[in-house]
Backbone bond lengths (Angstrom), bond angles and torsions (degrees), N, CA, C in turn:
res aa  C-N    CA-C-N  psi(-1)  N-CA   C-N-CA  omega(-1)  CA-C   N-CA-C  phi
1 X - - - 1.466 - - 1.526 108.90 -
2 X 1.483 114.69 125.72 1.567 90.97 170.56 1.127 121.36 -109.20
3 X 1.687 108.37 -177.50 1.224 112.14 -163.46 1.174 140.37 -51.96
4 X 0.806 160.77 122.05 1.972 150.20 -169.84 1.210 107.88 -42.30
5 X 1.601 104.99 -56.69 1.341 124.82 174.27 1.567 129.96 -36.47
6 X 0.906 116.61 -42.31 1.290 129.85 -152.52 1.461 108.97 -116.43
7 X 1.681 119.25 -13.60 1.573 119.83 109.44 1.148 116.10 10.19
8 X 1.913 93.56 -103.35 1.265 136.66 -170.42 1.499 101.77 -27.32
9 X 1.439 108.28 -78.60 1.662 125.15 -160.29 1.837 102.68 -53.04
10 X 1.247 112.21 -39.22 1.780 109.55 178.61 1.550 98.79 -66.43
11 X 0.871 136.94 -38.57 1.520 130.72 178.54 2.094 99.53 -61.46
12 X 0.663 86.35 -10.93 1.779 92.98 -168.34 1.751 118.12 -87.99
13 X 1.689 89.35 -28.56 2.005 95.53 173.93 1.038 137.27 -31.99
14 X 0.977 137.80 135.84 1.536 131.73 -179.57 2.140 113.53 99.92
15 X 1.598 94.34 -19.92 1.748 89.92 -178.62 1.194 124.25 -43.14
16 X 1.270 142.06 105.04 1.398 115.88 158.55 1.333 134.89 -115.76
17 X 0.998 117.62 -178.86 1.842 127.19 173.57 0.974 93.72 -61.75
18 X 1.575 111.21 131.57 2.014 129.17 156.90 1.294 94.96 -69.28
19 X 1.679 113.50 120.31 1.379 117.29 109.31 1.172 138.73 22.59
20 X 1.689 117.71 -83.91 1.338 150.93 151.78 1.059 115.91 -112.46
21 X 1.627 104.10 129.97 1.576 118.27 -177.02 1.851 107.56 70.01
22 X 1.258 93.64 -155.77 1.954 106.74 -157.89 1.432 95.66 -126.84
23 X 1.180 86.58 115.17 1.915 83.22 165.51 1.590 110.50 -65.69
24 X 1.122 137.42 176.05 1.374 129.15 -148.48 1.861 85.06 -148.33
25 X 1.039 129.62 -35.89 1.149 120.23 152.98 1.661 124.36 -56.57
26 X 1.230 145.62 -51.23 1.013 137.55 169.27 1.806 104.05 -81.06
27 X 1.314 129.01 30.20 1.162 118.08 158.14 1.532 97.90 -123.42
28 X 0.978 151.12 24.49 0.976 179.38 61.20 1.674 123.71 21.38
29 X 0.872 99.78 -45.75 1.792 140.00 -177.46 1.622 86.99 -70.27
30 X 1.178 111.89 -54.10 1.618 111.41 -168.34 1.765 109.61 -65.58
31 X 1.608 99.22 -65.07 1.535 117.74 166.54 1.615 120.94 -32.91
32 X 0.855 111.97 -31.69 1.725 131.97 -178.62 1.318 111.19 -55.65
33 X 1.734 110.68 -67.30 0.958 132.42 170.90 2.093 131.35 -70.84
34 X 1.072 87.92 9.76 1.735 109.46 -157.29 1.478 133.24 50.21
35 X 1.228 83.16 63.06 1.927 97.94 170.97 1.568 91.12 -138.05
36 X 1.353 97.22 86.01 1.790 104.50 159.81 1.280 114.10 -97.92
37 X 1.484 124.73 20.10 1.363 117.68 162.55 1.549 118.08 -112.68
38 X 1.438 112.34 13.21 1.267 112.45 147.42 1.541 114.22 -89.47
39 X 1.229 111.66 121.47 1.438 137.03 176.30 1.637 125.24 -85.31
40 X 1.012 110.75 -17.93 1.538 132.89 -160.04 1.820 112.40 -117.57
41 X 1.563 96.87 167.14 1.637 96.20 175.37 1.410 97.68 -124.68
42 X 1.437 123.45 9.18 1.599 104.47 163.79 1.397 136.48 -89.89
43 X 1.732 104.91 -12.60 1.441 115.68 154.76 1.476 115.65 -44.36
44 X 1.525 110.58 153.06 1.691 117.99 -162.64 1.730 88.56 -72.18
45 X 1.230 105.65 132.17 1.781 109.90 176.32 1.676 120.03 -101.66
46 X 1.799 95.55 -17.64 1.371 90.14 -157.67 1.849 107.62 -48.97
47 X 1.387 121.36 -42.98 1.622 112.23 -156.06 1.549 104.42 -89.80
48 X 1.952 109.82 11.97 1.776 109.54 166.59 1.247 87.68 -108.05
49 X 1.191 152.25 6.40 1.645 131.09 177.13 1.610 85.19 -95.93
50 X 1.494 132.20 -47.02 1.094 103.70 174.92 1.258 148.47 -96.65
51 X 1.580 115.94 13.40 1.240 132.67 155.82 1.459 103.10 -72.83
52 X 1.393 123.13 -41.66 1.728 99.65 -170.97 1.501 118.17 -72.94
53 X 1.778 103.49 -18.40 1.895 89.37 -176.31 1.268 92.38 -95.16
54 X 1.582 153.60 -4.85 1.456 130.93 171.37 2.007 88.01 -75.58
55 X 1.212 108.15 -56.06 1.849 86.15 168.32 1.427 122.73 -21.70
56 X 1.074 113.23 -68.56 1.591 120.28 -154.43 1.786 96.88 -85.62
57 X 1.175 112.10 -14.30 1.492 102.78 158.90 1.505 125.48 -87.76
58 X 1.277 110.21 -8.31 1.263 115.93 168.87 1.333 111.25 94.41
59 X 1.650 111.54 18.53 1.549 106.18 160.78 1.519 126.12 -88.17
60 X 1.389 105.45 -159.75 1.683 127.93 163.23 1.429 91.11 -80.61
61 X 1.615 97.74 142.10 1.752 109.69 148.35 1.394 105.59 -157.47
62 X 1.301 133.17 179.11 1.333 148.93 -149.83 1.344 103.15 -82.14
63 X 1.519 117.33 -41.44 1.026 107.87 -162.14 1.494 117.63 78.41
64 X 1.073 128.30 -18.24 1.535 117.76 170.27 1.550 120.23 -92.49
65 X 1.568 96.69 -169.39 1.297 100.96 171.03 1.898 122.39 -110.25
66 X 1.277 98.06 9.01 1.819 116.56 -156.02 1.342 83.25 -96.21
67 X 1.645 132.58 113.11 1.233 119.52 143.19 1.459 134.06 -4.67
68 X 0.961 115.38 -68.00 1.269 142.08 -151.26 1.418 118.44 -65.66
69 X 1.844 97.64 -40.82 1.119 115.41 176.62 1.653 118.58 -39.56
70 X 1.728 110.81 -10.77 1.557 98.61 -169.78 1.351 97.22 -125.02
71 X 1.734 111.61 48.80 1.310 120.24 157.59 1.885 110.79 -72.81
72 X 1.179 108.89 -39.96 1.344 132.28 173.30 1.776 122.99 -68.63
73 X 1.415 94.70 -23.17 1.754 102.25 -169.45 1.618 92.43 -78.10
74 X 1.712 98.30 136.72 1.471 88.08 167.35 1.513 121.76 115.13
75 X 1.225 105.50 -155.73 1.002 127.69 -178.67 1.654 121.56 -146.81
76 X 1.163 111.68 97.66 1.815 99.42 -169.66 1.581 119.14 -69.04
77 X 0.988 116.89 161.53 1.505 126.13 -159.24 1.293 103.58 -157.51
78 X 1.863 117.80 139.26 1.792 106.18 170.23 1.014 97.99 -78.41
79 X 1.856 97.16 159.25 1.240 113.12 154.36 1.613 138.08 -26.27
80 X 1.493 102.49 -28.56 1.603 104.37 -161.49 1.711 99.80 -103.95
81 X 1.161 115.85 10.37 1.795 140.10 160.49 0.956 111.04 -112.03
82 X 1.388 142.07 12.43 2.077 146.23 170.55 1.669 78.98 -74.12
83 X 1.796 107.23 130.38 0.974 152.46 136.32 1.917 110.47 -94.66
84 X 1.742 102.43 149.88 1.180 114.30 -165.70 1.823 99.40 -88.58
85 X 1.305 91.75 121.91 1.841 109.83 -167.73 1.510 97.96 123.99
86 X 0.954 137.29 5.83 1.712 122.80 -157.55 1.778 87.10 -85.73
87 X 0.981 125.01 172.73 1.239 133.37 156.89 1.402 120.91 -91.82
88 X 1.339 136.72 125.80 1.775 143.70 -169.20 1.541 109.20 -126.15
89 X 0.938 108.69 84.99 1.470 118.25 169.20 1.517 126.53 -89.21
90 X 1.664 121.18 123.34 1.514 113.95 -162.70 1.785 95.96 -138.92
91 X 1.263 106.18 -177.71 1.400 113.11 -160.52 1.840 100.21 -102.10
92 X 1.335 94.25 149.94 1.595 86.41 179.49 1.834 96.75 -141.12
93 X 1.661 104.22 130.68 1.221 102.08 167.33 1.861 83.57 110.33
94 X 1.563 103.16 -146.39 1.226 134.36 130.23 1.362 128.15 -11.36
95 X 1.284 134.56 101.01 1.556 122.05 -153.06 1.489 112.41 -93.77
96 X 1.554 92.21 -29.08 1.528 96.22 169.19 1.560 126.94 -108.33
97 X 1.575 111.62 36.00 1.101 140.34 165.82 1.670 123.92 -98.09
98 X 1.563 106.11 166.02 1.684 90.36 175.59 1.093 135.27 -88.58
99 X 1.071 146.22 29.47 1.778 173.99 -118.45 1.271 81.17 -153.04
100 X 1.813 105.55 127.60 1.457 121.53 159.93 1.638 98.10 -160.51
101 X 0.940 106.51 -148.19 1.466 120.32 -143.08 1.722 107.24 -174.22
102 X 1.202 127.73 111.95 1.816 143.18 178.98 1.310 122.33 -130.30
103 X 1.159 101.98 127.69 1.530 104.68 165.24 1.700 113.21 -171.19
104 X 1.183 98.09 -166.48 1.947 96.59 179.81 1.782 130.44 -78.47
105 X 1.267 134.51 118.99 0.746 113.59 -163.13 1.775 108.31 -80.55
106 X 1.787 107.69 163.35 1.587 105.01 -174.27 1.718 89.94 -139.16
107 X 0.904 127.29 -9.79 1.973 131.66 -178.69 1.074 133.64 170.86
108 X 0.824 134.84 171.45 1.878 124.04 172.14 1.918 89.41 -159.48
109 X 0.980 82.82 153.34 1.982 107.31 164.52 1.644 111.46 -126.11
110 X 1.238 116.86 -157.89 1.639 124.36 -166.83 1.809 105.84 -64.07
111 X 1.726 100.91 -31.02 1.429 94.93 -168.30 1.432 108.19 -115.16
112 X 1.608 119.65 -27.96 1.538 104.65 -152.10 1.577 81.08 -133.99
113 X 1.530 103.45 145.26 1.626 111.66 140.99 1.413 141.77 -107.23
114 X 1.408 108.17 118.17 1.668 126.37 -167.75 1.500 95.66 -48.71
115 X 1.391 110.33 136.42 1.939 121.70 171.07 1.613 96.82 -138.31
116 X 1.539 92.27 137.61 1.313 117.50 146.78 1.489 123.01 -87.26
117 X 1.138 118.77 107.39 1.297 100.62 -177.72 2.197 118.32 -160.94
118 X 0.736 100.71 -174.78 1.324 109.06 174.54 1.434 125.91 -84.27
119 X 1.441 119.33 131.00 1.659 114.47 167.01 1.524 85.95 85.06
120 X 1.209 157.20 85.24 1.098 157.15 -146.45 1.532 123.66 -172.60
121 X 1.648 130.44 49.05 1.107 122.26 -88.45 1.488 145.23 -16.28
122 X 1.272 85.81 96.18 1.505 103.73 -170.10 1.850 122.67 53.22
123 X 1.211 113.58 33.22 1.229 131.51 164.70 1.532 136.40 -152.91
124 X 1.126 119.24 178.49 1.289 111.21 153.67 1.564 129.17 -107.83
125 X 1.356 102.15 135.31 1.654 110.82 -164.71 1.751 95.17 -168.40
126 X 0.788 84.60 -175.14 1.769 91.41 -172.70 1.911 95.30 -138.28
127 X 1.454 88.01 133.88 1.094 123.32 -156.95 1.833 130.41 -144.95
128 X 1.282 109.27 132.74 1.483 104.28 -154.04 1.975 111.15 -83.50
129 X 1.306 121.41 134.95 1.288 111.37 -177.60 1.516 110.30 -120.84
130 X 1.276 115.88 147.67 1.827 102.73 178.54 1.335 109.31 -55.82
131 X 1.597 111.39 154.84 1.286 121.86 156.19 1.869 124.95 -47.29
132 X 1.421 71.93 -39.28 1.595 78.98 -163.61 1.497 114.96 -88.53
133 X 1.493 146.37 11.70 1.245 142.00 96.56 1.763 127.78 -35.06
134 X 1.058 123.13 -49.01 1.162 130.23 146.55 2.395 111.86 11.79
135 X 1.425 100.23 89.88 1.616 95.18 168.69 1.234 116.53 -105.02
136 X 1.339 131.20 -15.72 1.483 122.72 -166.48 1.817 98.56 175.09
137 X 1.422 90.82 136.29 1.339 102.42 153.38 1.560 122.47 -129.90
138 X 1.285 110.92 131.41 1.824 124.45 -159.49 1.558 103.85 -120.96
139 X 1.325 93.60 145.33 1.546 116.99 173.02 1.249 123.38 -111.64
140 X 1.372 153.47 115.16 1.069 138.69 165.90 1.620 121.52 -23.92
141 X 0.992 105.10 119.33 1.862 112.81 167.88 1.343 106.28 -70.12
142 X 1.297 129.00 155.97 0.951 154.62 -165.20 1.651 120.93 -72.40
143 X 1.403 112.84 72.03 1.531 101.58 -163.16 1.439 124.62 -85.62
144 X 1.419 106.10 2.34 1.019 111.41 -169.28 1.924 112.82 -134.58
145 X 1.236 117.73 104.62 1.327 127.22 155.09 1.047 147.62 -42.30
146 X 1.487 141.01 123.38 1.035 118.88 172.50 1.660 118.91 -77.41
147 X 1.300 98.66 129.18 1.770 112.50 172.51 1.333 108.94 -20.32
148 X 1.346 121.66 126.56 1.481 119.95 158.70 1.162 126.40 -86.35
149 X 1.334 114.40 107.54 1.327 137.11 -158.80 1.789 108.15 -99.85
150 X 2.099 95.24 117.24 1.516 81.99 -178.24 1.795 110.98 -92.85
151 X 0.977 96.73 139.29 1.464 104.49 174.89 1.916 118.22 -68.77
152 X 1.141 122.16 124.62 1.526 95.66 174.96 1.223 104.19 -77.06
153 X 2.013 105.32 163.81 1.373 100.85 163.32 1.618 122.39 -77.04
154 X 1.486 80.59 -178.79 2.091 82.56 179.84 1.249 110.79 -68.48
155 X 1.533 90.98 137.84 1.802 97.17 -168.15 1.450 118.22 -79.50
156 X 1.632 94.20 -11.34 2.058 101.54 -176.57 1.455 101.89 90.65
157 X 1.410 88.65 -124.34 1.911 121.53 156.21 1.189 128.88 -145.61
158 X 1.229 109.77 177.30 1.267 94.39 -162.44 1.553 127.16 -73.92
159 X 1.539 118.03 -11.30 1.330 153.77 -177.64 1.631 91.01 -57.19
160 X 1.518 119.46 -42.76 1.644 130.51 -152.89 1.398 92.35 -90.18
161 X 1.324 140.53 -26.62 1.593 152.24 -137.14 1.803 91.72 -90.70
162 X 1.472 131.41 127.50 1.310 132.07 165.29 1.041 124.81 -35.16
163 X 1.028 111.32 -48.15 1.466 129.57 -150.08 1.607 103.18 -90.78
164 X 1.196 109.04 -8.64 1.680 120.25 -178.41 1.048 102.36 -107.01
165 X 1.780 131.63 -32.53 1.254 128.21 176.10 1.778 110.25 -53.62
166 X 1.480 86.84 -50.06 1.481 102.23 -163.92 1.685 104.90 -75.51
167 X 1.087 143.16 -5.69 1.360 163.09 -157.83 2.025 100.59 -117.40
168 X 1.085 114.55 -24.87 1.252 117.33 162.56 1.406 114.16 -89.90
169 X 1.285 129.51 -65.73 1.524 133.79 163.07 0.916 116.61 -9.75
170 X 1.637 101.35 -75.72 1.575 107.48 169.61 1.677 121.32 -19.22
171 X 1.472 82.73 -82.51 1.443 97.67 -162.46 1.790 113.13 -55.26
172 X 1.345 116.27 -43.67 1.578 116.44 167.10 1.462 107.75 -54.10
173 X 1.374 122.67 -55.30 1.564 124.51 176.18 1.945 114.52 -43.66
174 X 1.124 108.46 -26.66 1.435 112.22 -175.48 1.555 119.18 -98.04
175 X 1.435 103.66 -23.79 1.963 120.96 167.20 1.639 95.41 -71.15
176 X 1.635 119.28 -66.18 1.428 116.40 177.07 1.359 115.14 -36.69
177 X 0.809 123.50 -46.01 1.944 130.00 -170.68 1.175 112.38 -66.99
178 X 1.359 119.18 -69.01 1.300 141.41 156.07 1.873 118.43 -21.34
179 X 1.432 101.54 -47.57 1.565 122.04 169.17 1.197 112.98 -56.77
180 X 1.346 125.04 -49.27 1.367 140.32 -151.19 1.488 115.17 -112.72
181 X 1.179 96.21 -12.58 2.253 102.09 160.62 1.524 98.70 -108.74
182 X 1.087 113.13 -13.31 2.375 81.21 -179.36 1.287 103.93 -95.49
183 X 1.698 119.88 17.27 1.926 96.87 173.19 1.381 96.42 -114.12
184 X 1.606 105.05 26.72 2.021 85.63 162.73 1.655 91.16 -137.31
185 X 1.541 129.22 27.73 1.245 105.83 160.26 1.470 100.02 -123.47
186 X 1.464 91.78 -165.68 1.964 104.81 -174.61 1.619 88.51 -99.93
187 X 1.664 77.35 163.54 1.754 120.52 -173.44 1.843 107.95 -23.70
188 X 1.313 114.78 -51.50 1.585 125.13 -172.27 1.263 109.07 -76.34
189 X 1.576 125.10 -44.73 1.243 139.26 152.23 1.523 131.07 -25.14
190 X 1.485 108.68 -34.57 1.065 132.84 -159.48 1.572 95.65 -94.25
191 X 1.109 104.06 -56.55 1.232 118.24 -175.71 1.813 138.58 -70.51
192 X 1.793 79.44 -10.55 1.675 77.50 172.41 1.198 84.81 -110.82
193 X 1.317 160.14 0.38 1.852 152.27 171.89 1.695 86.60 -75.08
194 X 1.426 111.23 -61.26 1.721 80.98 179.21 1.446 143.28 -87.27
195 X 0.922 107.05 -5.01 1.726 113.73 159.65 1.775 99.74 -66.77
196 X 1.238 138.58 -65.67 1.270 145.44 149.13 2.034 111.47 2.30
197 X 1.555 101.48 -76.49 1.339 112.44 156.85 1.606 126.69 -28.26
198 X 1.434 94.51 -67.95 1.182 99.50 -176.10 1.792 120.71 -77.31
199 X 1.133 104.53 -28.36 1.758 86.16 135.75 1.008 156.68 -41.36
200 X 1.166 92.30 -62.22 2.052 96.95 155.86 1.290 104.87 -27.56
201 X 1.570 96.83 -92.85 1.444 103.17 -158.15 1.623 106.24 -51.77
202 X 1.242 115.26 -36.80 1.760 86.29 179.93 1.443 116.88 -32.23
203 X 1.447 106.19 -49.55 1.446 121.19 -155.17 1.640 113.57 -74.68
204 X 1.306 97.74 -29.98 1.820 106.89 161.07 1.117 96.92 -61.67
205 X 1.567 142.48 -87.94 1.147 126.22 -163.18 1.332 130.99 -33.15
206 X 1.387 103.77 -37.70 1.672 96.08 -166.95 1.934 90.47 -79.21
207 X 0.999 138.27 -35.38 1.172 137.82 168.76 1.893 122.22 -36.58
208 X 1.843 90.06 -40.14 1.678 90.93 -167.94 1.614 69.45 -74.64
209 X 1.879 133.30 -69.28 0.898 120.00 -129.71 1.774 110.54 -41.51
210 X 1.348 113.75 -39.36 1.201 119.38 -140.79 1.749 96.50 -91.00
211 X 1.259 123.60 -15.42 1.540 128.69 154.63 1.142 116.46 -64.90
212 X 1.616 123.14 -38.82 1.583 116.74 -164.75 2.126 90.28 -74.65
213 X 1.503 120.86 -20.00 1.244 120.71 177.01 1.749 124.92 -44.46
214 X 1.773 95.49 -47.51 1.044 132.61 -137.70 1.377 74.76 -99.59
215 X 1.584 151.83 -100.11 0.975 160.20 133.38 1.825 100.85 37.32
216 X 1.220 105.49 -68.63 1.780 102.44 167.56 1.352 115.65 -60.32
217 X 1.316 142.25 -30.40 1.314 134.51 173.53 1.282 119.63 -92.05
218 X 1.689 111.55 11.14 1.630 124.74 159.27 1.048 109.67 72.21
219 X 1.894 114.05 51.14 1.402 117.28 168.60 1.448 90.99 -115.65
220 X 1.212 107.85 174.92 1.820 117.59 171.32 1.347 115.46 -116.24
């Protein structure tokens, strides 16, 4: 899958440093990442051109301005597993110094790896770097999960469902009762135990009815 990011940054080709004055797009790049006190486009941009489009893609980024810093971002991966979006970070200057160089990877062959990236003389374009500067190539880690989704259990039927057990009980428990007090009273007696009765069970019913509902829309 590739990166969101790196999307973003191909829509971005061609930026460059003014001449005169600041381009406001690559100062922007800085702002993104929270360095609004760079004002300018001659500060080193490459590791804010690519903190602002993993921003605007909605990833992690360093937040800095040190290349390098995204030796650590990620997830490392060889070279011969770089997918286009990966991040390619290499040494610049001094190899075992802090001077580097970031951007997106797009290919490599025996010697050089192709970057998209920022600050590139003074633009963005994609551009080939030796292998052998070459410190890391990173993948986004996985920031996002899939939802843990609870499954209900099997519902059976509805015969198996508590609330139906207990919704029958009921209602037989309240006909039994009902049965068994009106043959020792008189006529009126009789008659309010079963109107009484038959309350109940109305009221069970509308209870099972409204479970056997509930039960169809695969609740328990």
């Amino acid at each position: 899958m590739t990166n969101p990011a790196y999307e973003l940054a191909k829509q971005d080709l061609g930026t460059w440093e003014w001449k005169e004055g600041h381009n406001p797009k690559v100062v922007k790049y800085f702002h993104d990442i929270g360095h609004e006190w760079v004002q300018d486009d001659e500060t080193a941009w490459c590791a804010a051109f690519v903190g602002a489009m993993l921003k605007r893609g909605g990833m992690s980024q360093t937040g800095k301005l040190n290349a390098r810093s995204y030796t650590t971002w990620g997830e490392e991966v060889s070279l011969d597993e770089a997918q286009h979006g990966d991040i390619v970070v290499f040494t610049r200057g001094d190899p075992d110094g802090w001077q580097g160089h970031v951007g997106f990877y797009e290919k490599h062959n025996g010697t050089d790896v192709w970057v998209l990236g920022g600050n590139q003389g003074n633009q963005v374009n994609v551009k080939p770097y030796p292998r052998s500067r070459l410190l890391s190539v990173r993948r986004a880690a996985e920031t996002i999960k899939p939802s843990a989704v609870v499954l209900p259990k099997d519902r059976g039927s509805p015969a198996t469902s508590k609330t139906m057990k207990a919704s029958v009980a009921t209602a037989a428990g309240g006909v039994g009762t009902a049965v068994g007090a009106v043959s020792g009273l008189d006529q009126y007696a009789q008659y309010i135990v079963l109107v009484f009765a038959g309350i109940v069970v109305l009221g069970t019913l509308f209870i099972m009815r409204e479970r056997l509902k509930a039960w169809a829309e695969g609740w328990r």
